[in-house]
C-alpha positions in Angstrom: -51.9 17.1 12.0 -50.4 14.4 9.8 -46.5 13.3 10.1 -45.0 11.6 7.1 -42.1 9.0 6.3 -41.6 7.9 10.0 -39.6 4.9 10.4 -40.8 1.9 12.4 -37.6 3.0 15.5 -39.1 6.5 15.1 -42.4 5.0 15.9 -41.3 3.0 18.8 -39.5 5.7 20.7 -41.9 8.1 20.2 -44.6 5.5 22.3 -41.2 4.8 24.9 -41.5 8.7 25.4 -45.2 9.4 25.5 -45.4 11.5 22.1 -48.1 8.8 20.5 -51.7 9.1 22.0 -54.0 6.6 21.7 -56.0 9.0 19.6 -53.2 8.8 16.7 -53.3 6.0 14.0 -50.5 4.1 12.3 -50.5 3.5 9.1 -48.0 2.3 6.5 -47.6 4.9 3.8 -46.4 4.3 0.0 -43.0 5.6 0.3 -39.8 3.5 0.8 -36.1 3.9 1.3 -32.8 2.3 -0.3 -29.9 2.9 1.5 -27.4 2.9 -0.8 -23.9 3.8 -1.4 -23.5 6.3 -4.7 -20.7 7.0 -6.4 -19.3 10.5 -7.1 -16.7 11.6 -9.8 -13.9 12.5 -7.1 -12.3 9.0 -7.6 -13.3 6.5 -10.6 -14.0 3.7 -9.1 -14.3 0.3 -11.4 -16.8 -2.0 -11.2 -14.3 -4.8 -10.2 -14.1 -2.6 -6.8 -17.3 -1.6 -7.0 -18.0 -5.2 -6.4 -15.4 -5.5 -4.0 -16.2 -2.5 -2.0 -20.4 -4.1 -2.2 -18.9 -8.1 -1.2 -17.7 -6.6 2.0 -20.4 -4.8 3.4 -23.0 -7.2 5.3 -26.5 -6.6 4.5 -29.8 -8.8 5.0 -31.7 -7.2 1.8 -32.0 -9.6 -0.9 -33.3 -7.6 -3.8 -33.1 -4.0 -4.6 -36.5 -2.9 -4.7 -38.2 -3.2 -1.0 -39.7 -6.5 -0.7 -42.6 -5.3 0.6 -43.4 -3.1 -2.3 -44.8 -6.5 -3.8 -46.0 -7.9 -0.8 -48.7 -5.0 -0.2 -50.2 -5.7 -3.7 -53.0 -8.4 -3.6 -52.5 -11.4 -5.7 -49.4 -10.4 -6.9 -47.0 -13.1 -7.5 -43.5 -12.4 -6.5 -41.5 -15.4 -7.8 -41.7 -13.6 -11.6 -39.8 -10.9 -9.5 -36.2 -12.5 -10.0 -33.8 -10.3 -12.0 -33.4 -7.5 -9.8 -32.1 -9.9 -6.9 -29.0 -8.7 -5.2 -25.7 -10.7 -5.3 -22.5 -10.7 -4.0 -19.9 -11.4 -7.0 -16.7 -12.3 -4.4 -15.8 -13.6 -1.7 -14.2 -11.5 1.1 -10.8 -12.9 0.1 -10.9 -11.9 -3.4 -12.3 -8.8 -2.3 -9.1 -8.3 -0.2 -6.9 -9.2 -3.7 -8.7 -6.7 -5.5 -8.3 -3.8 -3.2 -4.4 -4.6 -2.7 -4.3 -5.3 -6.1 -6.0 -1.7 -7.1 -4.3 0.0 -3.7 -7.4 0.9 -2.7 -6.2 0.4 0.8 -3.4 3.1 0.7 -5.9 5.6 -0.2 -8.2 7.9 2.3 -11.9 7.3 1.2 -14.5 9.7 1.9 -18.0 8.9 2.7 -20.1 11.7 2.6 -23.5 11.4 4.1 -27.0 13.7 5.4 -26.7 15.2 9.1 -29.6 13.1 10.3 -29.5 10.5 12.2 -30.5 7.5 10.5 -27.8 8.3 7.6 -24.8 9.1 10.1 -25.8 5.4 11.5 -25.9 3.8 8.2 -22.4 5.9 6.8 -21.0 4.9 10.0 -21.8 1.1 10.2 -20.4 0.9 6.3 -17.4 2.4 7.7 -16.7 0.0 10.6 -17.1 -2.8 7.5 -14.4 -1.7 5.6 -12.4 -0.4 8.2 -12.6 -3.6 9.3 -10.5 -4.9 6.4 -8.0 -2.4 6.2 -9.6 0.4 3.9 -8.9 4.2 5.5 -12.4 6.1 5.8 -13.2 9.8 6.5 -16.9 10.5 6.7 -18.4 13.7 6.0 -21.2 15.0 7.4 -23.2 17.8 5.6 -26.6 20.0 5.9 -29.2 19.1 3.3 -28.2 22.0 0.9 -24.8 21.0 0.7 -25.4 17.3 0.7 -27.8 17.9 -2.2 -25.6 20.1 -3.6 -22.2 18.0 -3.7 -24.7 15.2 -5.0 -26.2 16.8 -8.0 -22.8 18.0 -8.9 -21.3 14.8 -8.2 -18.7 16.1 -6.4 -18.0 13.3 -3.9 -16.2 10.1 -3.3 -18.7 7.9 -1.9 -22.1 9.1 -0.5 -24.4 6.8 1.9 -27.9 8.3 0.6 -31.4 7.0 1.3 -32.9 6.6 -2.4 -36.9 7.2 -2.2 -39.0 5.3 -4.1 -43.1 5.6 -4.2 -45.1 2.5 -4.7 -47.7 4.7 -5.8 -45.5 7.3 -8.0 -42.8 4.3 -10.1 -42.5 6.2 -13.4 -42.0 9.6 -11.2 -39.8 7.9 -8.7 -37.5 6.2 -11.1 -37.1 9.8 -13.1 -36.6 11.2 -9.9 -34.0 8.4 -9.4 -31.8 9.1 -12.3 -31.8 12.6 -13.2 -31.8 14.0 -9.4 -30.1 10.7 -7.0 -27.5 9.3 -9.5 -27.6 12.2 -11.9 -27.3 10.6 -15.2 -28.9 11.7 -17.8 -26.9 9.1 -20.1 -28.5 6.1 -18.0 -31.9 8.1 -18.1 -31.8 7.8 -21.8 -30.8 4.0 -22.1 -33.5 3.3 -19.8 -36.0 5.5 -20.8 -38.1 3.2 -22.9 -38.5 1.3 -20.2 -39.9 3.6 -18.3 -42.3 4.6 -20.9 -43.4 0.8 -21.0 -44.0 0.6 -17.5 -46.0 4.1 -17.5 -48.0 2.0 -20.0 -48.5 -0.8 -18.0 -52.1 -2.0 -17.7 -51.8 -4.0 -14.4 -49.3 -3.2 -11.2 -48.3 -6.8 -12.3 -46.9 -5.2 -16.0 -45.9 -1.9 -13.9 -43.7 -3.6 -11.8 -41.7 -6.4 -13.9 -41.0 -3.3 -15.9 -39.5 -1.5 -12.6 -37.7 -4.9 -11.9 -36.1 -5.2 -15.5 -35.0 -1.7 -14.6 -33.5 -1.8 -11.1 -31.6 -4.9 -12.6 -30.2 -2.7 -15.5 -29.3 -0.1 -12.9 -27.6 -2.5 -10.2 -25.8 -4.4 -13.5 -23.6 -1.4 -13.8 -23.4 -0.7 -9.8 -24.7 2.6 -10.2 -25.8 2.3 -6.7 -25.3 -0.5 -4.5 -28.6 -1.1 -2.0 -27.4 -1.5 2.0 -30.9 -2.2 3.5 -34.7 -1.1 3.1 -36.3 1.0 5.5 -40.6 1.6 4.9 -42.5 4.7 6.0 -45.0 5.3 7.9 -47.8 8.5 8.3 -49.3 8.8 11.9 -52.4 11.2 12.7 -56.1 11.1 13.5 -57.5 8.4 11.0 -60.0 10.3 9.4 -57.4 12.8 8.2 -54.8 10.2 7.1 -57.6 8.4 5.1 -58.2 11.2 3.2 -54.5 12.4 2.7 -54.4 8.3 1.2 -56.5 8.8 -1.3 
């Protein structure tokens, strides 16, 4: 039996509790996870608040790719990796003049997010942030088909959503990305060529200042603002898990 996409707390409890023999091996899979906040069509939110909204929520992250996307690649070099580097455009007290400013404070915002329990963590530790500087929050909790759903459709406010990306799969995962996660065809289109650049690529180095230049184009226009990185893993009998790698 193989199990995919575990996180490293998954992995941890499961050992606290007994479920992980020595038998089983660990191995890091190809599959990470932006948490990110999305924006629906329910409110139309600017990019001056977008910003403001982004400058008050405290992350670690520093880019919006998973560092260790570039790390795992031998040889690579990741100081050409720069434009995709995530940045805080205000401080919290220009943050605060922008929300009074827009009355974004005397409004109910509602943060919709998956019923498991990684995302009701993440939706609820954005909502202690900007509760925490006056904003009024509702979350809402759906089942995958309605999350997925209200997503497609856009029919949300703001949605805390773990954005999948494959090391492995870029050019599938980016398409993936825009059309299904943020679904935009219109950005799809601008950014298409450089997908079909990066497709091209003859080296992962090529591949993946390509996916950089993209994420940056992406993140320009907040389209989605990253919140941390979380990496997979795949446990089973390492025979099995080998081959499933390949």
């Amino acid at each position: 039996y193989i199990t995919y996409d575990l996180y490293k707390e998954d992995i941890e409890k499961a050992k606290e509790i007994g479920a992980i023999t020595d038998r089983i091996k660990i191995e890091q899979g190809n599959i990470f996870d932006i948490y990110s906040l999305l924006f629906g069509n329910n409110y139309e939110y600017s990019l001056d608040e977008k910003k403001a909204i982004e400058s008050i929520i405290d992350r670690d992250i520093e880019t919006v790719y998973p560092e260790k996307m570039f790390l795992k690649i031998k040889g690579l070099n990741e100081n050409k990796f720069k434009l995709s580097k995530l940045k805080k455009e205000y401080s919290l007290e220009k943050s605060r003049e922008i929300i009074k400013k827009n009355n974004l404070d005397k409004r109910k915002i509602e943060i919709m997010c998956l019923n498991t329990i990684h995302n009701r963590e993440m939706a609820n530790k954005v909502i202690r942030e900007l509760e925490k500087e006056g904003l009024q929050v509702e979350l809402k909790i759906y089942d995958l088909n309605k999350f997925m759903h209200k997503l497609r459709s856009k029919d949300y406010d703001i949605a805390v959503y773990n954005i999948t990306i494959s090391s492995k799969y870029l050019g599938a995962s980016l398409e993936k990305i825009l059309i299904g996660d943020l679904a935009s065809e219109e950005l799809h289109d601008s950014i298409g060529p450089f997908i079909s650049l990066m497709k091209q690529s003859k080296s992962q180095d090529e591949a993946f200042l390509a996916l950089d230049k993209i994420l940056s184009l992406i993140y320009s226009g907040r389209y989605f603002i990253p919140i941390e990185h979380k990496e997979t893993y795949i446990l089973g009998e390492g025979e099995v898990i080998q081959r499933v790698k390949k």
